[in-house]
C-alpha positions as CSV (number, residue, x, y, z in Angstrom):
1,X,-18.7,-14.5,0.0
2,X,-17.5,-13.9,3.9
3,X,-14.3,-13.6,2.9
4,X,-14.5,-11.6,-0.5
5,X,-16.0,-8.9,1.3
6,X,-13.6,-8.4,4.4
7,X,-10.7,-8.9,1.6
8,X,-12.9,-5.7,-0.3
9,X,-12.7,-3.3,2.8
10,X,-9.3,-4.4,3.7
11,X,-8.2,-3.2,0.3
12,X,-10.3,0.0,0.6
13,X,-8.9,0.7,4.4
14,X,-5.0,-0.3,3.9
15,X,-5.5,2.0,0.8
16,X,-6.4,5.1,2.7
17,X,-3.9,4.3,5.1
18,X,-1.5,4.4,2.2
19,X,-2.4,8.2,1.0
20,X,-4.4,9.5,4.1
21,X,-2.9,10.5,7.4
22,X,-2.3,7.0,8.4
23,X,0.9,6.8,6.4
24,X,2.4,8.7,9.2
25,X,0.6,7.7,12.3
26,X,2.6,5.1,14.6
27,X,1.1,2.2,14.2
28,X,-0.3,1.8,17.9
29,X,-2.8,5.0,16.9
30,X,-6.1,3.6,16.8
31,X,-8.3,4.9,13.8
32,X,-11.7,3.8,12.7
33,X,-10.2,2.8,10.0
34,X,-7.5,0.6,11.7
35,X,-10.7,-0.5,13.6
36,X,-12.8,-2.0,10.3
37,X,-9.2,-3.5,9.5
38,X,-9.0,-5.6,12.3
39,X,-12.4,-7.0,11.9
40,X,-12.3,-7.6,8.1
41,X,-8.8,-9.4,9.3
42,X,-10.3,-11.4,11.7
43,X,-13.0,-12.3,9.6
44,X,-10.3,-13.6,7.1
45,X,-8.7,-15.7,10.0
46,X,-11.8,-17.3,10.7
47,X,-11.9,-18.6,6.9
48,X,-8.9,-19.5,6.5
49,X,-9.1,-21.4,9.9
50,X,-11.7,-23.5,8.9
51,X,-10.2,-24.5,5.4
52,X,-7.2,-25.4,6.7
53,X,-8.9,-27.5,9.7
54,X,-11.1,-29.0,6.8
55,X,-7.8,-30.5,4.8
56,X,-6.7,-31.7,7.9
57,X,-9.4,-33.3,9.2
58,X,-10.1,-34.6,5.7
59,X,-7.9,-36.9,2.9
60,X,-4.2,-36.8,3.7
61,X,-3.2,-35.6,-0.3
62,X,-5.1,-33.6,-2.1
63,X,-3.7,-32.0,-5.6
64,X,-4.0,-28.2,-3.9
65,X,-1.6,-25.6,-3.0
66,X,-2.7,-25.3,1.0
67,X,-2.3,-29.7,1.3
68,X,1.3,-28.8,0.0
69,X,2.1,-26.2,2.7
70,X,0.4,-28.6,5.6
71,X,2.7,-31.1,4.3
72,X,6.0,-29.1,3.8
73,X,8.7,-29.8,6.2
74,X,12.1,-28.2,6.4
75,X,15.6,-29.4,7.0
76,X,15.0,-30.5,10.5
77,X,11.4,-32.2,9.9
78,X,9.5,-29.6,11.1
79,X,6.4,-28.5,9.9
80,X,5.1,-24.8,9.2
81,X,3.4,-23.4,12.1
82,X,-0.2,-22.5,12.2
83,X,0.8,-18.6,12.3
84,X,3.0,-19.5,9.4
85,X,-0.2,-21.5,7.4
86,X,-2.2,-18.7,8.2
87,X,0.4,-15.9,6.8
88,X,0.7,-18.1,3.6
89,X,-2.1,-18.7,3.1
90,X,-3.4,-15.1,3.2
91,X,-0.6,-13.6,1.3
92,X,-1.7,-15.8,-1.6
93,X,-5.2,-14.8,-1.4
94,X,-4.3,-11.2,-1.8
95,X,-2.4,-11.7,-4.4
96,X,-4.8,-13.6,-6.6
97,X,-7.6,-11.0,-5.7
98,X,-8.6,-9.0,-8.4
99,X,-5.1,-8.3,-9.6
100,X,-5.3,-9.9,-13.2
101,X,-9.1,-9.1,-13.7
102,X,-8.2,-5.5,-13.0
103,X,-5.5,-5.5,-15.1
104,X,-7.8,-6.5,-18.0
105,X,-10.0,-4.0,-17.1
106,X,-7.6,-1.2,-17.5
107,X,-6.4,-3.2,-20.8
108,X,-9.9,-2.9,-22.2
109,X,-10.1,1.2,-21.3
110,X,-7.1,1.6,-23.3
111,X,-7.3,-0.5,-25.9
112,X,-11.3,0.9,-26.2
113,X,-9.4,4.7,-26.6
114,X,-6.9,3.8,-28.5
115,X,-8.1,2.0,-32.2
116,X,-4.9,1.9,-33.5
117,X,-3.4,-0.2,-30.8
118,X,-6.2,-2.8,-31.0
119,X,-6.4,-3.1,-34.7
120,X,-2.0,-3.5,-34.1
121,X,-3.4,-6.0,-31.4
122,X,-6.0,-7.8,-33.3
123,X,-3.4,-8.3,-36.5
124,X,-0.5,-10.1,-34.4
125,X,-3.6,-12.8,-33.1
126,X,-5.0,-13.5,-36.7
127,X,-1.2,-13.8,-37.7
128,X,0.4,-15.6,-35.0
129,X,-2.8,-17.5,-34.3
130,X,-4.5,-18.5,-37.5
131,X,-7.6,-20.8,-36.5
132,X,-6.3,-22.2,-33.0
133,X,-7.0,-20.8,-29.7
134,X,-3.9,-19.2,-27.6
135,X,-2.1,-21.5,-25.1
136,X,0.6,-21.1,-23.2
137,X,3.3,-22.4,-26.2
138,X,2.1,-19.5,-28.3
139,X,2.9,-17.0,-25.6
140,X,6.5,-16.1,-26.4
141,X,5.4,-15.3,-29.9
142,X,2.9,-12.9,-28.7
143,X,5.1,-9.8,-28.1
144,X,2.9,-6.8,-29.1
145,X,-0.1,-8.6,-26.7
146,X,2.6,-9.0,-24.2
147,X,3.8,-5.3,-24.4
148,X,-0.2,-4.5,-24.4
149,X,0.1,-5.9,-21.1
150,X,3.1,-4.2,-19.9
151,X,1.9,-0.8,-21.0
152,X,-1.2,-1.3,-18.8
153,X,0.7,-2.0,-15.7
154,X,3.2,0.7,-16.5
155,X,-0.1,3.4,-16.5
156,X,-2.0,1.7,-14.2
157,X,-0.2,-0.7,-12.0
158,X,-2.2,-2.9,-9.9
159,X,-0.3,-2.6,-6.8
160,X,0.6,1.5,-7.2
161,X,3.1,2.0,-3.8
162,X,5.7,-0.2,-1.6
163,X,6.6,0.3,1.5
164,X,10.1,-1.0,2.8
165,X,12.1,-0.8,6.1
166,X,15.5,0.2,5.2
167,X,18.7,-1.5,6.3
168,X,22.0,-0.6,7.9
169,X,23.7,1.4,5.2
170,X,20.7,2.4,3.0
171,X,21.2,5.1,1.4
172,X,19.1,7.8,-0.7
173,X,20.9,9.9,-3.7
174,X,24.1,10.0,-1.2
175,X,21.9,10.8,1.9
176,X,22.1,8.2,4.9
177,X,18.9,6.5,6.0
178,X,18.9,5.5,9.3
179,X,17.8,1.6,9.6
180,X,14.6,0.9,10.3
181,X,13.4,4.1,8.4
182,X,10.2,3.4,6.6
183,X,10.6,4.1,3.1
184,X,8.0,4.5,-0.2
185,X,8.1,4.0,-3.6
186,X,5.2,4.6,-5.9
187,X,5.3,2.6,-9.0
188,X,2.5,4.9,-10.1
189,X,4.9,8.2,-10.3
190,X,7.8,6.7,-11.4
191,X,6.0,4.7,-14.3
192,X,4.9,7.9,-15.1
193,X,8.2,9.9,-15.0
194,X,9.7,11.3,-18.3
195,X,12.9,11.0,-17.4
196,X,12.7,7.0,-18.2
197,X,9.7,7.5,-20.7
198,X,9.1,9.6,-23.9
199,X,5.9,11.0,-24.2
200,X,5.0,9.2,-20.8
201,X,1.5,9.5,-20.0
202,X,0.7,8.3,-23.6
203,X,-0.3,4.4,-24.4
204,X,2.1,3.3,-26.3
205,X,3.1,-0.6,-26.5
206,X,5.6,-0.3,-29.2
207,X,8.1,1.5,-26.3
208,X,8.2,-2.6,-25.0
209,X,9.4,-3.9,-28.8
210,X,12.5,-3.2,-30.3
211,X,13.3,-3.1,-34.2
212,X,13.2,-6.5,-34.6
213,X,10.3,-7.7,-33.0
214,X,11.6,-8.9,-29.9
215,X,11.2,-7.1,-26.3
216,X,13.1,-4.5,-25.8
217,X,16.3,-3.8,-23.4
218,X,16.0,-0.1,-23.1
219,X,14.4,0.3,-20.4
220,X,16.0,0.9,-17.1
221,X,16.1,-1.8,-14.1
222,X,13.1,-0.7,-11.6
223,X,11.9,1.9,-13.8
224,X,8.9,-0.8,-14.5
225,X,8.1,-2.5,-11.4
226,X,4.6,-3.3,-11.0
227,X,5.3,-6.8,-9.3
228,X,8.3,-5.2,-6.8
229,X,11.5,-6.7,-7.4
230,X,14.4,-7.8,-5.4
231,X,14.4,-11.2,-2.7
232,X,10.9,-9.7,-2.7
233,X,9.6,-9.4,-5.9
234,X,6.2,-11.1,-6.3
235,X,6.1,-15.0,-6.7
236,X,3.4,-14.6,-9.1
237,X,5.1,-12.6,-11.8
238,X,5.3,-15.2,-14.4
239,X,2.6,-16.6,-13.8
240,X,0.1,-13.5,-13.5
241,X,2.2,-11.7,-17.0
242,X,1.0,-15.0,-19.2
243,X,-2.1,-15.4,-17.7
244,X,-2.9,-11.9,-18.9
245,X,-1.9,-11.9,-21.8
246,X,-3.6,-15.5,-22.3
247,X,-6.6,-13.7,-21.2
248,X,-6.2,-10.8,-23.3
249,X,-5.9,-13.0,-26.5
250,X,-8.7,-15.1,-25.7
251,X,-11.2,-12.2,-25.6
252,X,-9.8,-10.1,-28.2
253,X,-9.4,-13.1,-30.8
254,X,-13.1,-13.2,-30.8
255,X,-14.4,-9.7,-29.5
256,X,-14.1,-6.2,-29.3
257,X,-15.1,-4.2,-26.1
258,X,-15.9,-0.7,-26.2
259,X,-15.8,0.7,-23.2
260,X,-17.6,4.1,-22.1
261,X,-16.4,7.1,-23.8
262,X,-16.2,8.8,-20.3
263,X,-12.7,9.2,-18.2
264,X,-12.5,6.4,-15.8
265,X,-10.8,7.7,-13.0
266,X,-8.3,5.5,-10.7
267,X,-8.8,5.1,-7.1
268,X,-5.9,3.9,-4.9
269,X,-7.2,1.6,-2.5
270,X,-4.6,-1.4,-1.9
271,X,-4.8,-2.3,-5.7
272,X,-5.8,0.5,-8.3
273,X,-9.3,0.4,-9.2
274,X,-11.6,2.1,-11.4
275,X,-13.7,4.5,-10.0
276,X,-17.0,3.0,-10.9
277,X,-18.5,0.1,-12.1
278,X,-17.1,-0.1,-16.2
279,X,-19.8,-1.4,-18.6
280,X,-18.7,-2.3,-21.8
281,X,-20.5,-2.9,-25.1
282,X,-19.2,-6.4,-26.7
283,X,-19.3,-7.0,-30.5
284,X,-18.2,-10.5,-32.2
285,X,-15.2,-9.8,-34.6
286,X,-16.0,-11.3,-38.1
């Protein structure tokens, strides 16, 4: 509980750093924002401290990700440092917080505003499905569920702008960029852009499938990057595209879920989240 709600006003506080004034503040300004960063952070240290002294302290393997990174050693045979455990451990934290269950959520506005997707949606998991539940073998045949998913985190990515440092050389449309120039990209705006999109801002999952069923190749390198991309690109892509769509097919095998008729409005705080709590009305499919 501790640490869910310092990781919630992190998210809020990095957020309006992101698309307040502190996108352009050095960072040695102190804010009161800044200031409820550094004690959500430190609350999130403390956590994490005590985990990883409990695995320590406790059996020597344990089938978990965190006994895997105490026990890691490099070339040399040295271990990761604590500052290095801590950093791990934390970046995979935020990047299992909220991330998929949001993306569902937006999934279920869309799909509750647009019927002609869902019943598209719904007739792929009777056909490709039958009478067994989705696993991960029947997740390459799932293409219009998968490009479901994809159209949600083109409209609504969860992580909505990236911040870089550029390098020596780095250039912009021609222009130099001196190194060490922080630079932005919002996968929100370009997601959004028509020059890579007809008919952009509408929800359209057919744009991921090409003639023949399979996914298609038109679309252009980083014009859909809702996981980053590069050496950086987020570890997790695999893993959080099939979990979602797992997810997805789970639910909508057996349900439908309408959503509120009212706009839900996106709020950027670190991840893109609704603007109010979304209730939904769930009915059994026959």
């Amino acid at each position: 509980e501790a640490i869910g709600q310092a990781m919630d006003i992190a998210q809020k506080e990095i957020g309006a750093e992101f698309s307040g004034i502190g996108a352009v503040l050095p960072d040695w300004v102190p804010t009161p924002g800044r200031a409820r960063i550094k004690r959500a952070t430190a609350v999130i240290d403390a956590e994490v401290a005590r985990v990883v002294s409990q695995h320590r302290d406790g059996e020597t393997e344990r089938p978990d990700l965190l006994s895997r990174l105490l026990a890691a050693r490099d070339e040399t045979g040295a271990a990761l440092s604590d500052q290095e455990i801590r950093d791990e451990t934390v970046t995979l934290y935020i990047g299992g917080h909220e991330t998929t269950s949001s993306t569902l959520v937006w999934a279920w506005y869309l799909l509750s505003r647009n019927p002609r997707v869902r019943e598209a949606l719904t007739e792929e998991l009777d056909r490709v499905l039958a009478d067994h539940e989705p696993g991960y073998d029947d997740y390459a045949s799932l293409t219009y569920t998968q490009a479901v998913i994809k159209e949600t985190l083109r409209l609504y990515p969860t992580i909505w702008l990236l911040t870089g440092l550029a390098k020596e050389g780095a250039t912009l449309r021609g222009m130099p960029v001196p190194a060490g120039t922080r630079v932005w990209s919002s996968q929100w705006a370009t997601h959004r852009d028509p020059r890579w999109y007809g008919d952009a801002k509408a929800f359209r999952p057919e744009r991921w499938i090409d003639q023949d069923g399979e996914p298609a190749q038109e679309i252009p390198e980083y014009a859909w990057f809702p996981f980053g991309g590069g050496p950086r690109v987020c570890l997790g892509t695999r893993f959080a595209l099939v979990e979602a769509v797992l997810v997805l097919a789970v639910l909508a095998r057996r349900y439908h879920l309408d959503l509120t008729a009212d706009e839900i409005l996106p709020v950027p705080s670190l991840t893109l989240q609704p603007d109010r709590d979304v209730l939904a009305t769930v009915h059994a499919r026959k």
